[in-house]
Backbone bond lengths (Angstrom), bond angles and torsions (degrees), N, CA, C in turn:
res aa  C-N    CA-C-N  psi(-1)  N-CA   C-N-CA  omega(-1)  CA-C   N-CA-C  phi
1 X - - - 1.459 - - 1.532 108.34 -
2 X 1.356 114.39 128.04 1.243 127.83 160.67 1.673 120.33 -8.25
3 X 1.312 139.35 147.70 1.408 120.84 168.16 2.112 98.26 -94.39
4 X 0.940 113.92 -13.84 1.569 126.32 -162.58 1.999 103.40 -93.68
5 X 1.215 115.40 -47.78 1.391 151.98 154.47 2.095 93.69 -34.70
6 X 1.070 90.79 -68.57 1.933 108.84 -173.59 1.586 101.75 -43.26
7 X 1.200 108.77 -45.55 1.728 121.35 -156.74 1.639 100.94 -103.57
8 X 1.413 129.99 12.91 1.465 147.24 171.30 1.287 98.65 -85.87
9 X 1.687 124.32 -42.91 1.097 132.77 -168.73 1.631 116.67 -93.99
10 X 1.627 106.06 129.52 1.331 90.87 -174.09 1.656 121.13 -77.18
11 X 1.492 121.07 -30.23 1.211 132.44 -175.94 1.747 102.46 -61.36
12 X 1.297 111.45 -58.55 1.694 110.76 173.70 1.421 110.77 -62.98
13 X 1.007 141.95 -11.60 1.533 152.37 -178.39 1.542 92.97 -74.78
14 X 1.305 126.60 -75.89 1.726 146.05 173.19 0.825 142.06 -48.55
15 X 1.851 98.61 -12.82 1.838 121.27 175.74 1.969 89.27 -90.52
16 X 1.520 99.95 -65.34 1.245 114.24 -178.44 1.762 106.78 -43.68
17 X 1.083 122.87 -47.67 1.628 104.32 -173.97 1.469 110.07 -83.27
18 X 1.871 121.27 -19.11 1.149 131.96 174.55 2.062 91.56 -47.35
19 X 1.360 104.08 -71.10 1.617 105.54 -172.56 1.331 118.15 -32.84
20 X 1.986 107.19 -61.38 1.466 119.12 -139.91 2.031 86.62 -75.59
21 X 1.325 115.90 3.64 1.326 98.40 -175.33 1.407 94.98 -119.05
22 X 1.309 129.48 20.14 1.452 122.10 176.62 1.679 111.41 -164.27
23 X 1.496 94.22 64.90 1.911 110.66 -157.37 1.082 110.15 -69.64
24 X 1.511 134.72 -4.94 1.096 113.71 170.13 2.078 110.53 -110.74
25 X 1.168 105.96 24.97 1.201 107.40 172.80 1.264 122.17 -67.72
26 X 1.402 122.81 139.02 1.428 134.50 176.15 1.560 118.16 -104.45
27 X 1.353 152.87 57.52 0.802 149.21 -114.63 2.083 111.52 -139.72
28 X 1.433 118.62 135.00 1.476 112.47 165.79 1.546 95.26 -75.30
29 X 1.734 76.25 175.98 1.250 97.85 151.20 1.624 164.40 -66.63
30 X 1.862 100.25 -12.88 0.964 159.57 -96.99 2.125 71.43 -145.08
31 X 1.140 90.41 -58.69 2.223 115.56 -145.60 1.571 79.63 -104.42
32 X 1.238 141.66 -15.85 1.124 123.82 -175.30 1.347 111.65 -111.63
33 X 1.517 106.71 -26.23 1.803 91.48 178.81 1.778 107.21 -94.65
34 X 1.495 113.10 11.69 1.626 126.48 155.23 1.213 109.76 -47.62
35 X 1.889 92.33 -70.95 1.578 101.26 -173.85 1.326 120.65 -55.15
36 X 0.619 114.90 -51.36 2.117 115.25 -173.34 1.706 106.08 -98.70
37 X 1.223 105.68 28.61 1.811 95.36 168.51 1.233 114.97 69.18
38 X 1.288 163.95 -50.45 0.844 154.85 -158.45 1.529 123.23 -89.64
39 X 1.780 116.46 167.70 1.607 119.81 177.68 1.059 138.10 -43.73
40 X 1.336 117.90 95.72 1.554 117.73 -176.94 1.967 108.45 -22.60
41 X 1.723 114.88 -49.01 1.382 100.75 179.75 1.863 129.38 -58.25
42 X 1.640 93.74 -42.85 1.432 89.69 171.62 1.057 134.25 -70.26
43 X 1.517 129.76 -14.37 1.663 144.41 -175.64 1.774 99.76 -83.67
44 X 1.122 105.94 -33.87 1.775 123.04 -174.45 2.106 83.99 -56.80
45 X 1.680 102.46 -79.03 1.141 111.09 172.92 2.002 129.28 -23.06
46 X 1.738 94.64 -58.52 1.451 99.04 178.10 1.385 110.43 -76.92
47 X 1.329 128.02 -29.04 1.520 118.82 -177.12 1.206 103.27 -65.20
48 X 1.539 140.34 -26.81 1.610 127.73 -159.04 1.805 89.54 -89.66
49 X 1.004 116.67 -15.73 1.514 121.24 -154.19 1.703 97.67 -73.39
50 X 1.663 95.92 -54.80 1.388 116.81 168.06 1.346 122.56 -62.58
51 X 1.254 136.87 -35.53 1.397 131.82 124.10 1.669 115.96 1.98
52 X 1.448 103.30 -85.86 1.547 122.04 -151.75 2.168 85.08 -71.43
53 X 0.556 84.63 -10.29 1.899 90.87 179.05 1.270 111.93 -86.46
54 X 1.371 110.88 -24.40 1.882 118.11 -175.49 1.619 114.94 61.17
55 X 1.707 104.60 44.30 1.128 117.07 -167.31 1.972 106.08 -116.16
56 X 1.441 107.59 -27.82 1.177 134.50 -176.24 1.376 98.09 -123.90
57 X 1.273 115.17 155.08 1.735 131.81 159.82 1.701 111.29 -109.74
58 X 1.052 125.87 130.52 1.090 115.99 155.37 1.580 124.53 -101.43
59 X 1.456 102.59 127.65 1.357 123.47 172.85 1.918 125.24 -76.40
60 X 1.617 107.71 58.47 1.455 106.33 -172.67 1.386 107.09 -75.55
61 X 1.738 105.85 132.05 0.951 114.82 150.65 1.866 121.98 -116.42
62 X 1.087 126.55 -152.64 1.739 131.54 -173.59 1.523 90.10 -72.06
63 X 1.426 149.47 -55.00 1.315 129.02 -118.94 1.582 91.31 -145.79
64 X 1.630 120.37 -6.70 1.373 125.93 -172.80 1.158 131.13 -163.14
65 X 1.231 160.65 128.53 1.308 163.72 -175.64 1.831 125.20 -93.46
66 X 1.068 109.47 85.86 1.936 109.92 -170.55 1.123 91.89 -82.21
67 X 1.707 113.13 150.46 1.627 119.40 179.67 2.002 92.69 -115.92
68 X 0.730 94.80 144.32 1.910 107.80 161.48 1.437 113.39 -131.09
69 X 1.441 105.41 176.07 1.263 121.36 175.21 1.358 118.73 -85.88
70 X 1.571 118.91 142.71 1.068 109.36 -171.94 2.195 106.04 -77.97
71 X 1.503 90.17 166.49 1.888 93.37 -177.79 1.262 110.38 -112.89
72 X 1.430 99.93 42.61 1.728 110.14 -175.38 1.622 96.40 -98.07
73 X 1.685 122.17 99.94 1.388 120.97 175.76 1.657 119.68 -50.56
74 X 1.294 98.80 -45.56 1.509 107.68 158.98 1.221 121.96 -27.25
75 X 1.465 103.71 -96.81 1.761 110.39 160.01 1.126 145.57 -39.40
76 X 1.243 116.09 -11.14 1.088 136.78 166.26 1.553 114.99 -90.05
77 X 1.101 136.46 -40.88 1.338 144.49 146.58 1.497 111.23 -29.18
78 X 1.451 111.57 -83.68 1.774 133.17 148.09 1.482 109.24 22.25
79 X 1.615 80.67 -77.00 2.047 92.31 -172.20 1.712 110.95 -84.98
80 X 1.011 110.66 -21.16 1.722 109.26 167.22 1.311 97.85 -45.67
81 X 1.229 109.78 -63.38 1.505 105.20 -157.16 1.716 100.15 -65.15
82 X 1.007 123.68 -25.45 1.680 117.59 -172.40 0.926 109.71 -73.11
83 X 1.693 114.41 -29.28 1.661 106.19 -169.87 2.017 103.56 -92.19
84 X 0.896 96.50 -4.14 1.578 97.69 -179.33 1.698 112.30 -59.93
């Protein structure tokens, strides 16, 4: 998925700035669509999205899935500037 495409969307917009402002968070899905208001189903949806973007990591284990931030300085730079 697009990185430009990502920031069209408001729910991936809110996961993504939820992170870039709290980078070392380890977080479900569960804890993430808390934070930013929205449906545990669609955040489930946008976090894998952000995944396949190499924007998020996912942390799978047997019984749960933690998302992090990706440690791409680059990319991380990237979206500063988007969310500005």
């Amino acid at each position: 998925m697009d990185i430009n495409k990502i920031f069209q969307s408001e729910i991936h917009r809110k996961i993504v700035k939820f992170f870039h402002e709290n980078q070392s968070s380890l977080d479900t899905p569960r804890g993430v669509a808390t934070w930013i208001g929205e449906d545990r189903a669609k955040v489930k949806t946008a976090l894998e999205d952000l995944v396949k973007a190499r924007i998020l990591i996912a942390n799978r284990s047997t019984s749960t899935t933690g998302y992090s931030y990706t440690r791409d300085t680059r990319l991380i730079s990237r979206i500063d500037k988007l969310l500005k």
